[in-house]
C-alpha positions in Angstrom: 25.9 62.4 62.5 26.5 63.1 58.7 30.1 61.5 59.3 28.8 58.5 61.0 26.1 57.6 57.9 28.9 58.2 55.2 31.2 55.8 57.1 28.7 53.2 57.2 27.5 53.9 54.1 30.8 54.0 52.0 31.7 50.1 52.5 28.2 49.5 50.8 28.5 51.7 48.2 32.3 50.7 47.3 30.4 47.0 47.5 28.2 47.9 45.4 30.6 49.8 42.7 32.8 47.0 42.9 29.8 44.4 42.1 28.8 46.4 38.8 32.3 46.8 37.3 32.5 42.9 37.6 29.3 42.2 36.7 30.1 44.9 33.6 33.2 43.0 32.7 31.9 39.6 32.9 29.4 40.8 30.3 32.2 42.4 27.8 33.8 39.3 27.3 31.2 37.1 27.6 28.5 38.9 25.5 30.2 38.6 22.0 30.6 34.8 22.6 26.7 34.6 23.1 26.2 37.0 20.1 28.4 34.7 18.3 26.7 31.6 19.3 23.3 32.9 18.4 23.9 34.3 14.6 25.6 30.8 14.4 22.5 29.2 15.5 20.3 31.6 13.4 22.7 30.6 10.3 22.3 27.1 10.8 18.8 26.9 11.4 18.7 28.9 7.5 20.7 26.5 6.4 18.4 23.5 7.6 15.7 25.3 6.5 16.9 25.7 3.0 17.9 22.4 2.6 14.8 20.8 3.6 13.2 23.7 1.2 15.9 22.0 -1.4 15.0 18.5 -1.3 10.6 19.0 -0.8 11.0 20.8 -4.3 13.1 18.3 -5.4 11.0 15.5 -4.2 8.0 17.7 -6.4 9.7 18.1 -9.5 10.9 14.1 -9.5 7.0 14.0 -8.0 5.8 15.6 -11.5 8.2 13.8 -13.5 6.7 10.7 -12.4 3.4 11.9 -13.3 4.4 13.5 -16.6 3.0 11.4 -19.4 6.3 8.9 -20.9 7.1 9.3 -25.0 5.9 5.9 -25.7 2.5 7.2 -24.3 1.6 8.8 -27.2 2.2 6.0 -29.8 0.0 3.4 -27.6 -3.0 6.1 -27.6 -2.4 6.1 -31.8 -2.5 2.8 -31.9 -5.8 2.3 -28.9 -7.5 5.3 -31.1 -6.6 3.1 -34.7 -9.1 0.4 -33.0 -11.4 2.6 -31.7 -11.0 1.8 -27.6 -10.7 5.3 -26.9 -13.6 5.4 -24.8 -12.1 2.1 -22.5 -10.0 5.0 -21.2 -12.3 6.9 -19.6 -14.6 3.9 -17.9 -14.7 4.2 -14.3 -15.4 0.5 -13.8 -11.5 0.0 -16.0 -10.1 2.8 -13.1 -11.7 1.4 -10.0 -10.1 -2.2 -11.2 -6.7 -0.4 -12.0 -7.3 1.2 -8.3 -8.4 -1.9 -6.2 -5.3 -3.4 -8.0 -2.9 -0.8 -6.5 -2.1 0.2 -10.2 -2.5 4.4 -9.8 -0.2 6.1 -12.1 -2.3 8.4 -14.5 -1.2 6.2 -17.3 -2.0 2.6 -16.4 -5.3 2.5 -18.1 -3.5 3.6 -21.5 -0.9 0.6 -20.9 -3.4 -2.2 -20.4 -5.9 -1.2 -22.8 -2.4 -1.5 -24.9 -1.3 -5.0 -23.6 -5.4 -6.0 -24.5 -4.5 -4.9 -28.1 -0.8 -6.1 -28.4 -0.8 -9.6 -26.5 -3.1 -11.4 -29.1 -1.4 -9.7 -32.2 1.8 -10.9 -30.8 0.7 -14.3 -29.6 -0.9 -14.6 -32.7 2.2 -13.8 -35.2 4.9 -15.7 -32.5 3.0 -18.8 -32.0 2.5 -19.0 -35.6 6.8 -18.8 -35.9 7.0 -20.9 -33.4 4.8 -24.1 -34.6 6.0 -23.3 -38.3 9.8 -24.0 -36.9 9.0 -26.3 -34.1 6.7 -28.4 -36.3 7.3 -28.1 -40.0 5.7 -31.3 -40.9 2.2 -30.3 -39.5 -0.4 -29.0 -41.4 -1.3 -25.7 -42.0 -4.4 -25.7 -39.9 -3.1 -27.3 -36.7 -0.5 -24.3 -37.3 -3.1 -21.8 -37.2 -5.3 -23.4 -34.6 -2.2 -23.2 -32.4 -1.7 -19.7 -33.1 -5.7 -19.0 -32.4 -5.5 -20.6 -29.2 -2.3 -18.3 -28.2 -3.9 -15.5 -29.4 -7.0 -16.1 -27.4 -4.8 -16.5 -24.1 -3.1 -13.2 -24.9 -7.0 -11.9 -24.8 -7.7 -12.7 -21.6 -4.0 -12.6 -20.1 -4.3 -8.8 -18.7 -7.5 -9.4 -17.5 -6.6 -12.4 -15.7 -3.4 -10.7 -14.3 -5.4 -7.5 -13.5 -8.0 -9.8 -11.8 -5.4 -11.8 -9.6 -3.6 -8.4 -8.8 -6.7 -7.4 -6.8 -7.5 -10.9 -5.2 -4.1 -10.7 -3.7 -4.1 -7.1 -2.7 -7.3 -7.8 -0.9 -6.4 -10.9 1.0 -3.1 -8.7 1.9 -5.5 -6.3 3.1 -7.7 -8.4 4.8 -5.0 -9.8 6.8 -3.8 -6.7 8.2 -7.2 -5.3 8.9 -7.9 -6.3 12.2 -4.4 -5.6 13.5 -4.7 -2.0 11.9 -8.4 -1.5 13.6 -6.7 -2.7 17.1 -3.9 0.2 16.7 -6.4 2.8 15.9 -8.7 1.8 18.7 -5.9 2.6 20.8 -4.6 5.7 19.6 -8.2 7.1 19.3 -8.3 5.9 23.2 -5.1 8.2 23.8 -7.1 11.2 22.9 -5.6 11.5 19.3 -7.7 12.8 16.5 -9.1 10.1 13.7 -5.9 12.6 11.1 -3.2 11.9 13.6 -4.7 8.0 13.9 -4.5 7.6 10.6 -1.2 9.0 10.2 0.3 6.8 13.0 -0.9 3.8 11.4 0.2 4.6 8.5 3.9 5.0 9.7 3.5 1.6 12.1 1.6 -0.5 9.7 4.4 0.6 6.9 6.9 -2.4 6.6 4.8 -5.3 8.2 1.4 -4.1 5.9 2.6 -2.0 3.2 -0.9 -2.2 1.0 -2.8 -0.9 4.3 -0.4 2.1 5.1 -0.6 3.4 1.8 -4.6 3.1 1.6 -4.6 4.7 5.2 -2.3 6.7 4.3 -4.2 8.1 0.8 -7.3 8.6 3.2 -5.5 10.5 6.0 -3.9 12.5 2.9 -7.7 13.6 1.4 -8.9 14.0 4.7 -6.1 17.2 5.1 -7.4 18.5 1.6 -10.7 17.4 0.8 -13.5 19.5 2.1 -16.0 16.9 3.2 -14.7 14.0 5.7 -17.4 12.2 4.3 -16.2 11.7 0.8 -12.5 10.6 2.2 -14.2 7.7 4.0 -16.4 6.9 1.3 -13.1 6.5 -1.3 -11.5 4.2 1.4 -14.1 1.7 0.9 -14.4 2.3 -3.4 -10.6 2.1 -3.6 -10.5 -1.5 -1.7 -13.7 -2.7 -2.6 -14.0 -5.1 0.7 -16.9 -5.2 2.5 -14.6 -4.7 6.0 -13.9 -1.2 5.0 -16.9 -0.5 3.7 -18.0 -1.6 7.7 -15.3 1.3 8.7 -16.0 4.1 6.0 -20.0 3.7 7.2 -18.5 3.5 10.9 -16.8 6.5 11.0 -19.0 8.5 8.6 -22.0 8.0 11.1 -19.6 9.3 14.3 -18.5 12.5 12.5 -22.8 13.2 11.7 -24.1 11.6 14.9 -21.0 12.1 17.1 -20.8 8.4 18.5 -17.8 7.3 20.1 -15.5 5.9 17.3 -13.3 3.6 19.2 -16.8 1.8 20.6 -17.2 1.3 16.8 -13.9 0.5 15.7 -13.3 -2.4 18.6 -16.6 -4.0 17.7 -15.6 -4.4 13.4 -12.3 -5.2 15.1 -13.8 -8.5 16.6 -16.3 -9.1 13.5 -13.3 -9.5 11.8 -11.5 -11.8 13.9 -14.1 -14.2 14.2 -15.0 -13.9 10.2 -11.2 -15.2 10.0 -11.6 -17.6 13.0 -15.0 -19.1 11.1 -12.8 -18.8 7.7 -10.3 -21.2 8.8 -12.5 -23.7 10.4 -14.7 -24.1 7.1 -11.2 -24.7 5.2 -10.6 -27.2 8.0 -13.9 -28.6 7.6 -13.6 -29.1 3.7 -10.0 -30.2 3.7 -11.2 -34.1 3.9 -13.3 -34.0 0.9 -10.8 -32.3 -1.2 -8.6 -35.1 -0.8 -10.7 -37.6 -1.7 -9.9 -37.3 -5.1 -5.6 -37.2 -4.6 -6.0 -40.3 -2.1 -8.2 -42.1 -4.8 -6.0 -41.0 -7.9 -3.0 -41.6 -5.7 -2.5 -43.4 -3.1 -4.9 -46.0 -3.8 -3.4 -47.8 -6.9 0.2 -47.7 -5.2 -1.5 -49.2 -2.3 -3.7 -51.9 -4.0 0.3 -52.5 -6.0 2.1 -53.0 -2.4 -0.7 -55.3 -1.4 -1.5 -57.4 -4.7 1.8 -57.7 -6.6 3.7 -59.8 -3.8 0.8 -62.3 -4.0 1.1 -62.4 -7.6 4.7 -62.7 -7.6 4.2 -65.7 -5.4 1.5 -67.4 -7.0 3.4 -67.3 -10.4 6.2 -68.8 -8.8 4.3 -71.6 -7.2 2.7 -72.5 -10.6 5.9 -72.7 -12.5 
């Protein structure tokens, strides 16, 4: 019986044998190749990692550098200190302007309170050069009422410029708004948190709304760091100024306290808006024929009365001679 079980079981066993070698073998050769492949993987994901390491501390030093305060910085606050407008540097009403204008580098304010001082000295002395050549033959008063009058306009020039800045950012704004409000609505719809729906709007809305992704952007940036939610919102509406965000900052402010559904809230100012543009347009519509009263009756008017009148006056002369 002993014979018979170690006949039958010496085919399994050489089977068996036979099975490990191979499967040892296979193993030898293969196993440095895998060993190989893996360091290569672990040396190229060092080397991905050190790279991107390379160019985020690059991207902060040209970041500070670009913060850093330029040479001729120091000469303009001399000269804003000489005329005692130190203090116009530290008015928030001067920084919220500068911000609702898009202007944010830490030394704007110290550049236009600069261009208020230079542009009328400058104004003042060239458009007194200027009339002296281009009219020697005046009088010395029209030469300096000239130059008063140029001076005046560089006054008021940076204010004016600073002033149209915002009124275009905010129509720019205004015109993306809705669209903007539509995407969130849908990516807050998808389950996504009101971070990662700001951040996707802020990489959609990018090249066809530029001035919108970067103000959704800022806010999705303070909402990582800043330690109330609250305040974030609140700075979206100071930094535009528009009473539309000011609709969203209170909108989403009352469903992180209250816990409303934000995408109820954010599809309601979504239509408010659309019909405020829809009613917009029809009140231009509806005040476009009394604004050209005035063109048809300073223009087309006297070249109509000529086509009509000067034929028959041609012809009447003509008779009479």
């Amino acid at each position: 019986m002993q014979e018979i079980e170690w006949g039958l079981n010496l085919p399994s066993l050489i089977i068996v044998i036979s099975f490990v070698a191979a499967f040892a073998s296979v193993m030898a050769v293969a196993l440095p190749f895998i060993t190989r492949d893996s360091f290569n993987d672990r040396l190229k994901s060092v080397a991905v990692r050190r790279e991107e390491l390379r160019i985020r501390q690059q991207e902060q030093f040209q970041q500070r550098k670009r913060l850093m305060p330029a040479r001729h910085e120091g000469w303009m606050r001399v000269i804003i200190n000489l005329f005692k407008m130190e203090n116009l540097l530290q008015a928030k009403d001067l920084r919220l302007r500068l911000q609702q204008a898009g202007w944010r580098h830490p030394s704007t304010p110290v550049r236009f309170i600069f261009a208020r001082i230079a542009a009328p000295i400058m104004l003042l002395v060239g458009g007194y050069i200027y009339v002296s050549f281009a009219m020697p033959k005046s009088s010395t008063e029209l030469h300096m009422a000239i130059a008063i009058a140029a001076a005046a306009f560089g006054y008021i020039f940076p204010n004016l410029w600073l002033r149209n800045s915002i009124q275009k950012r905010q129509a720019a704004l205004r015109r993306a708004f809705p669209d903007t409000l539509d995407l969130m609505v849908i990516c807050v719809e998808a389950g996504m948190s009101i971070e990662a729906a700001f951040q996707k709007v802020t990489e959609e809305m990018a090249e066809s709304a530029p001035e919108l992704a970067e103000e959704i952007g800022i806010t999705a940036a303070e909402l990582a760091f800043l330690g109330d939610r609250r305040l974030a919102f609140e700075n979206l509406a100071t930094r535009t100024g528009m009473r539309n965000f000011k609709s969203l900052s209170t909108t989403l402010v009352q469903a992180e306290k209250y816990g409303t559904p934000i995408a109820v809230g954010l599809r309601t100012i979504a239509q408010e808006n659309r019909e405020e543009r829809m009613m917009a347009a029809e009140k231009k519509a509806a005040a476009l024929p009394a604004k050209l009263t005035v063109p048809m009756i300073m223009f087309f008017l006297p070249v109509l009365f000529i086509v009509i009148i000067v034929p028959i006056v041609i012809k009447v002369t003509s008779t009479f001679k």
